[in-house]
C-alpha positions in Angstrom: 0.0 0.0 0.0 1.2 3.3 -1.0 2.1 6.0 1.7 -1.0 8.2 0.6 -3.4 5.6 0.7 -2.0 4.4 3.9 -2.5 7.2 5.4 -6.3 7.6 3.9 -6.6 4.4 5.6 -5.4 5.6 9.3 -7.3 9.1 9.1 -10.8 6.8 7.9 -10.0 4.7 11.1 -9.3 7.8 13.1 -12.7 9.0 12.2 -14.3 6.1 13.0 -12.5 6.5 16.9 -13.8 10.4 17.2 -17.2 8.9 16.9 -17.0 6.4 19.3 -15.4 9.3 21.6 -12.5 7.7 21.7 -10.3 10.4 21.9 -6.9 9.2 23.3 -6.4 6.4 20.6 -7.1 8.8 17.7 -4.5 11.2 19.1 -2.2 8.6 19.4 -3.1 7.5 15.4 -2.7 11.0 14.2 1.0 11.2 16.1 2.1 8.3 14.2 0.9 10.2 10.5 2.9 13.0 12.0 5.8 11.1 12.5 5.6 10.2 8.8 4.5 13.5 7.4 5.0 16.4 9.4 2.6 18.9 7.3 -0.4 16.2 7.4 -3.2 19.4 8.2 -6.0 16.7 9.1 -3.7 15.2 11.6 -2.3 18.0 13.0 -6.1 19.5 13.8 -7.9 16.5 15.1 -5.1 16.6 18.1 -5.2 20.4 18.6 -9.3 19.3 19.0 -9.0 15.6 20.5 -6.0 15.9 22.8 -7.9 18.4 25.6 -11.1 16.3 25.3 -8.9 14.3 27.8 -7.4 16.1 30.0 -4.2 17.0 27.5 -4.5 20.7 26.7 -0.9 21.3 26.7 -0.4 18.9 24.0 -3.6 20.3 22.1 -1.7 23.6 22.3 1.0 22.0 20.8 -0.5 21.1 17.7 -2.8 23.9 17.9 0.2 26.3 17.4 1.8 24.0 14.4 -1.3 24.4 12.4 -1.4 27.8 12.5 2.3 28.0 11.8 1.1 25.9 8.4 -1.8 28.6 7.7 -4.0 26.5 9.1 -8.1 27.4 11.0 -6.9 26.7 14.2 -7.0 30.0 16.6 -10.4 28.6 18.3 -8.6 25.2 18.6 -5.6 26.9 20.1 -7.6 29.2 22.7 -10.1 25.9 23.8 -6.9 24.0 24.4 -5.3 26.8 26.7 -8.5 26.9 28.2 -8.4 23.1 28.8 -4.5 23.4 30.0 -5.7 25.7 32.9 -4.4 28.5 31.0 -6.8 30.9 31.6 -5.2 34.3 30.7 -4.1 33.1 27.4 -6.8 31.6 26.5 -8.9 34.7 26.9 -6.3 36.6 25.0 -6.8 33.4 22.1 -10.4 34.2 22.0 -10.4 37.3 21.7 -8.2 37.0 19.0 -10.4 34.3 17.3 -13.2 36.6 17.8 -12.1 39.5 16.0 -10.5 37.5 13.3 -13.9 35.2 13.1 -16.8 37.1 14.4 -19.3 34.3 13.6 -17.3 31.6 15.4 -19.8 30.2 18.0 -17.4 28.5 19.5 -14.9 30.7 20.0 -17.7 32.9 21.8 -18.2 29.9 24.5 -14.0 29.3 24.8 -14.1 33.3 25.4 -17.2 33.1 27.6 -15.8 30.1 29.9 -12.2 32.0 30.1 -14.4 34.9 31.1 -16.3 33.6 33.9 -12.9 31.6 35.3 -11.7 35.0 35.7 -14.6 36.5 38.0 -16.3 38.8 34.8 -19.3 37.1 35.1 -21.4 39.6 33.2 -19.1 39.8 30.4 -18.9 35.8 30.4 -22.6 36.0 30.3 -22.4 38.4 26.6 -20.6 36.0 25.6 -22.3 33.0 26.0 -25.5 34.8 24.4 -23.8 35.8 21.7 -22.4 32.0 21.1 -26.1 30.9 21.4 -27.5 33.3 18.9 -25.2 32.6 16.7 -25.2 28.4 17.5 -28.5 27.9 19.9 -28.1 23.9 19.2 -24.3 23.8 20.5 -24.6 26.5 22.6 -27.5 26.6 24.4 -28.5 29.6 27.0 -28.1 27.9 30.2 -30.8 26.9 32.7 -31.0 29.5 35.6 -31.7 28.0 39.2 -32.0 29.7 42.5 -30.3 28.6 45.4 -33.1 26.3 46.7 -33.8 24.5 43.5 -30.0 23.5 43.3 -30.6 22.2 46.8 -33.4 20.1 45.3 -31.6 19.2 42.3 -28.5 17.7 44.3 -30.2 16.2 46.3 -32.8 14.4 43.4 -29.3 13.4 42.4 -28.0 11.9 45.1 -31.2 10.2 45.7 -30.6 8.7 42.3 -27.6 6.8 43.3 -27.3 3.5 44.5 -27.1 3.2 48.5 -24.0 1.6 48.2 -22.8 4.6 46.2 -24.4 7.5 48.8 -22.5 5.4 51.7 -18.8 6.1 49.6 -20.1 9.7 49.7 -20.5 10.3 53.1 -16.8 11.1 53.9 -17.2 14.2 51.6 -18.3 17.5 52.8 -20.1 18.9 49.9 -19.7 22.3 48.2 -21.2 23.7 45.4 -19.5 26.5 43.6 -20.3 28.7 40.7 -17.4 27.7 38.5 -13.9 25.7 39.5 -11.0 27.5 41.8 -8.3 27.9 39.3 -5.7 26.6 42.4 -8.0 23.3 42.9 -7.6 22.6 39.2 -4.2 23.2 38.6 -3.7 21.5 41.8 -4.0 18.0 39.6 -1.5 16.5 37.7 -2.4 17.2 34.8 -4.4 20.3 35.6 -8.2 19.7 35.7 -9.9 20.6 32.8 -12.1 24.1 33.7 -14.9 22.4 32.3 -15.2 19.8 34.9 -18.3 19.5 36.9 -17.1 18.0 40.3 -14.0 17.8 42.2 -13.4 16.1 45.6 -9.9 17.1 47.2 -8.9 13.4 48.0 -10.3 10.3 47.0 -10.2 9.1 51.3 -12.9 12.1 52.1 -12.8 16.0 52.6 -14.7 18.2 50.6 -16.4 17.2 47.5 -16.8 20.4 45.0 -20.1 20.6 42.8 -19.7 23.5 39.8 -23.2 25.1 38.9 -22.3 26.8 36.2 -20.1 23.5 34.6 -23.6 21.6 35.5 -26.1 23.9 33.9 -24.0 24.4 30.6 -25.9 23.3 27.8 -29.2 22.1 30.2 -32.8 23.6 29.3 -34.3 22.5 32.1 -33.8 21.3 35.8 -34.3 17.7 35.0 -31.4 18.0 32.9 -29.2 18.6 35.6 -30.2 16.7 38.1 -28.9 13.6 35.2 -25.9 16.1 34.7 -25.3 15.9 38.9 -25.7 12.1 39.2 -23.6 11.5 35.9 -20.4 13.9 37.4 -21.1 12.2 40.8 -20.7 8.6 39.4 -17.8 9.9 36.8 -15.9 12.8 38.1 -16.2 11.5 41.8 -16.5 7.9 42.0 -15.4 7.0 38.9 -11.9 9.2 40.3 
């Protein structure tokens, strides 16, 4: 098999692993065509998008960067992966960029809105995210607003929605909910914690177990929505840890 139809093959393959959401392995694919051909665009773009969707935003920097050395559409997948390496400051300063040089760029909109609220400017975070959903309402959906009580009744629908055996690991946690992540907490991990995480305990043995409204909420239309976004970062981001 020729090298351009071998590498037809991989990036088919590779495809086929993005929609089964897995992530890690098509990374790992597109490093190999790299190693081959050091230009290959397709490559180069599926890890600047792939590599942060596991925790791996330096590396999704990385390739980010190289694309758009190459002339490549890559500024939104630059600022998301700084974003997702916990590096907040210069991943504003990407999406800003990305939003002046593509106005109509949903997605840059939510990377500059999630950068935005990490940073305390909630209401600018806020202009953001509504512009993102007029321009994109089905990726970017305006999020649910609860009050303070029906977050109380939404956890705890959650919890309820566990299995006893899974509420008794719980107990040792003190939980916490916060509006968005504490940039120290995440960067505490190793890698950093992607700022889009939903839940964080501080040790796996019992302390404090963080729940992240805003994190929860993103993309939900109604309340039943996240009380199944609660129970699925409780079983995932919590037990699962």
């Amino acid at each position: 098999m020729d090298t351009p139809t071998r590498h037809a093959v991989v990036l088919d393959l590779v495809r086929e692993l993005l929609r089964a959401g897995n992530f890690e392995s098509a990374v790992a694919a597109c490093e190999e065509l790299l190693d081959e051909d050091h230009d290959c665009a397709e490559a180069l773009l599926i890890i600047a998008d792939s590599a942060p969707r596991y925790a791996h935003g330096e590396v999704g920097v990385i390739a980010a960067r190289q694309a758009r050395i190459r002339g490549l559409p890559a500024a939104t997948l630059e600022a998301a992966a700084l974003l997702s390496a916990c590096e907040v400051e210069a991943a504003l300063s990407a999406a800003l960029a990305a939003t002046a040089e593509s106005p109509s760029d949903a997605r840059a909109w939510a990377v500059r809105g999630q950068a935005l609220e990490l940073l305390g400017q909630m209401s600018e975070a806020d202009s953001a995210f509504s512009y993102a959903a007029r321009l994109d309402p089905e990726r970017f959906p305006i999020m649910v607003r609860l009050d303070d009580r029906e977050w109380d009744r939404a956890v705890l629908t959650g919890l309820s929605q566990l299995s006893p055996a899974d509420r008794d690991r719980l107990a040792s946690w003190t939980l916490e909910l916060c509006d968005v992540p504490p940039l120290e907490l995440l960067r505490r991990a190793s890698p950093p914690a992607p700022p889009t995480t939903a839940a964080m305990c501080e040790n796996t043995s019992g302390g404090r177990l963080f729940l992240f409204r805003r994190n929860l909420a993103r993309g939900c239309r109604d309340e039943n929505e996240v009380v199944a976004r609660v129970v699925h970062a409780l079983m995932d981001d919590v037990l699962g840890w």
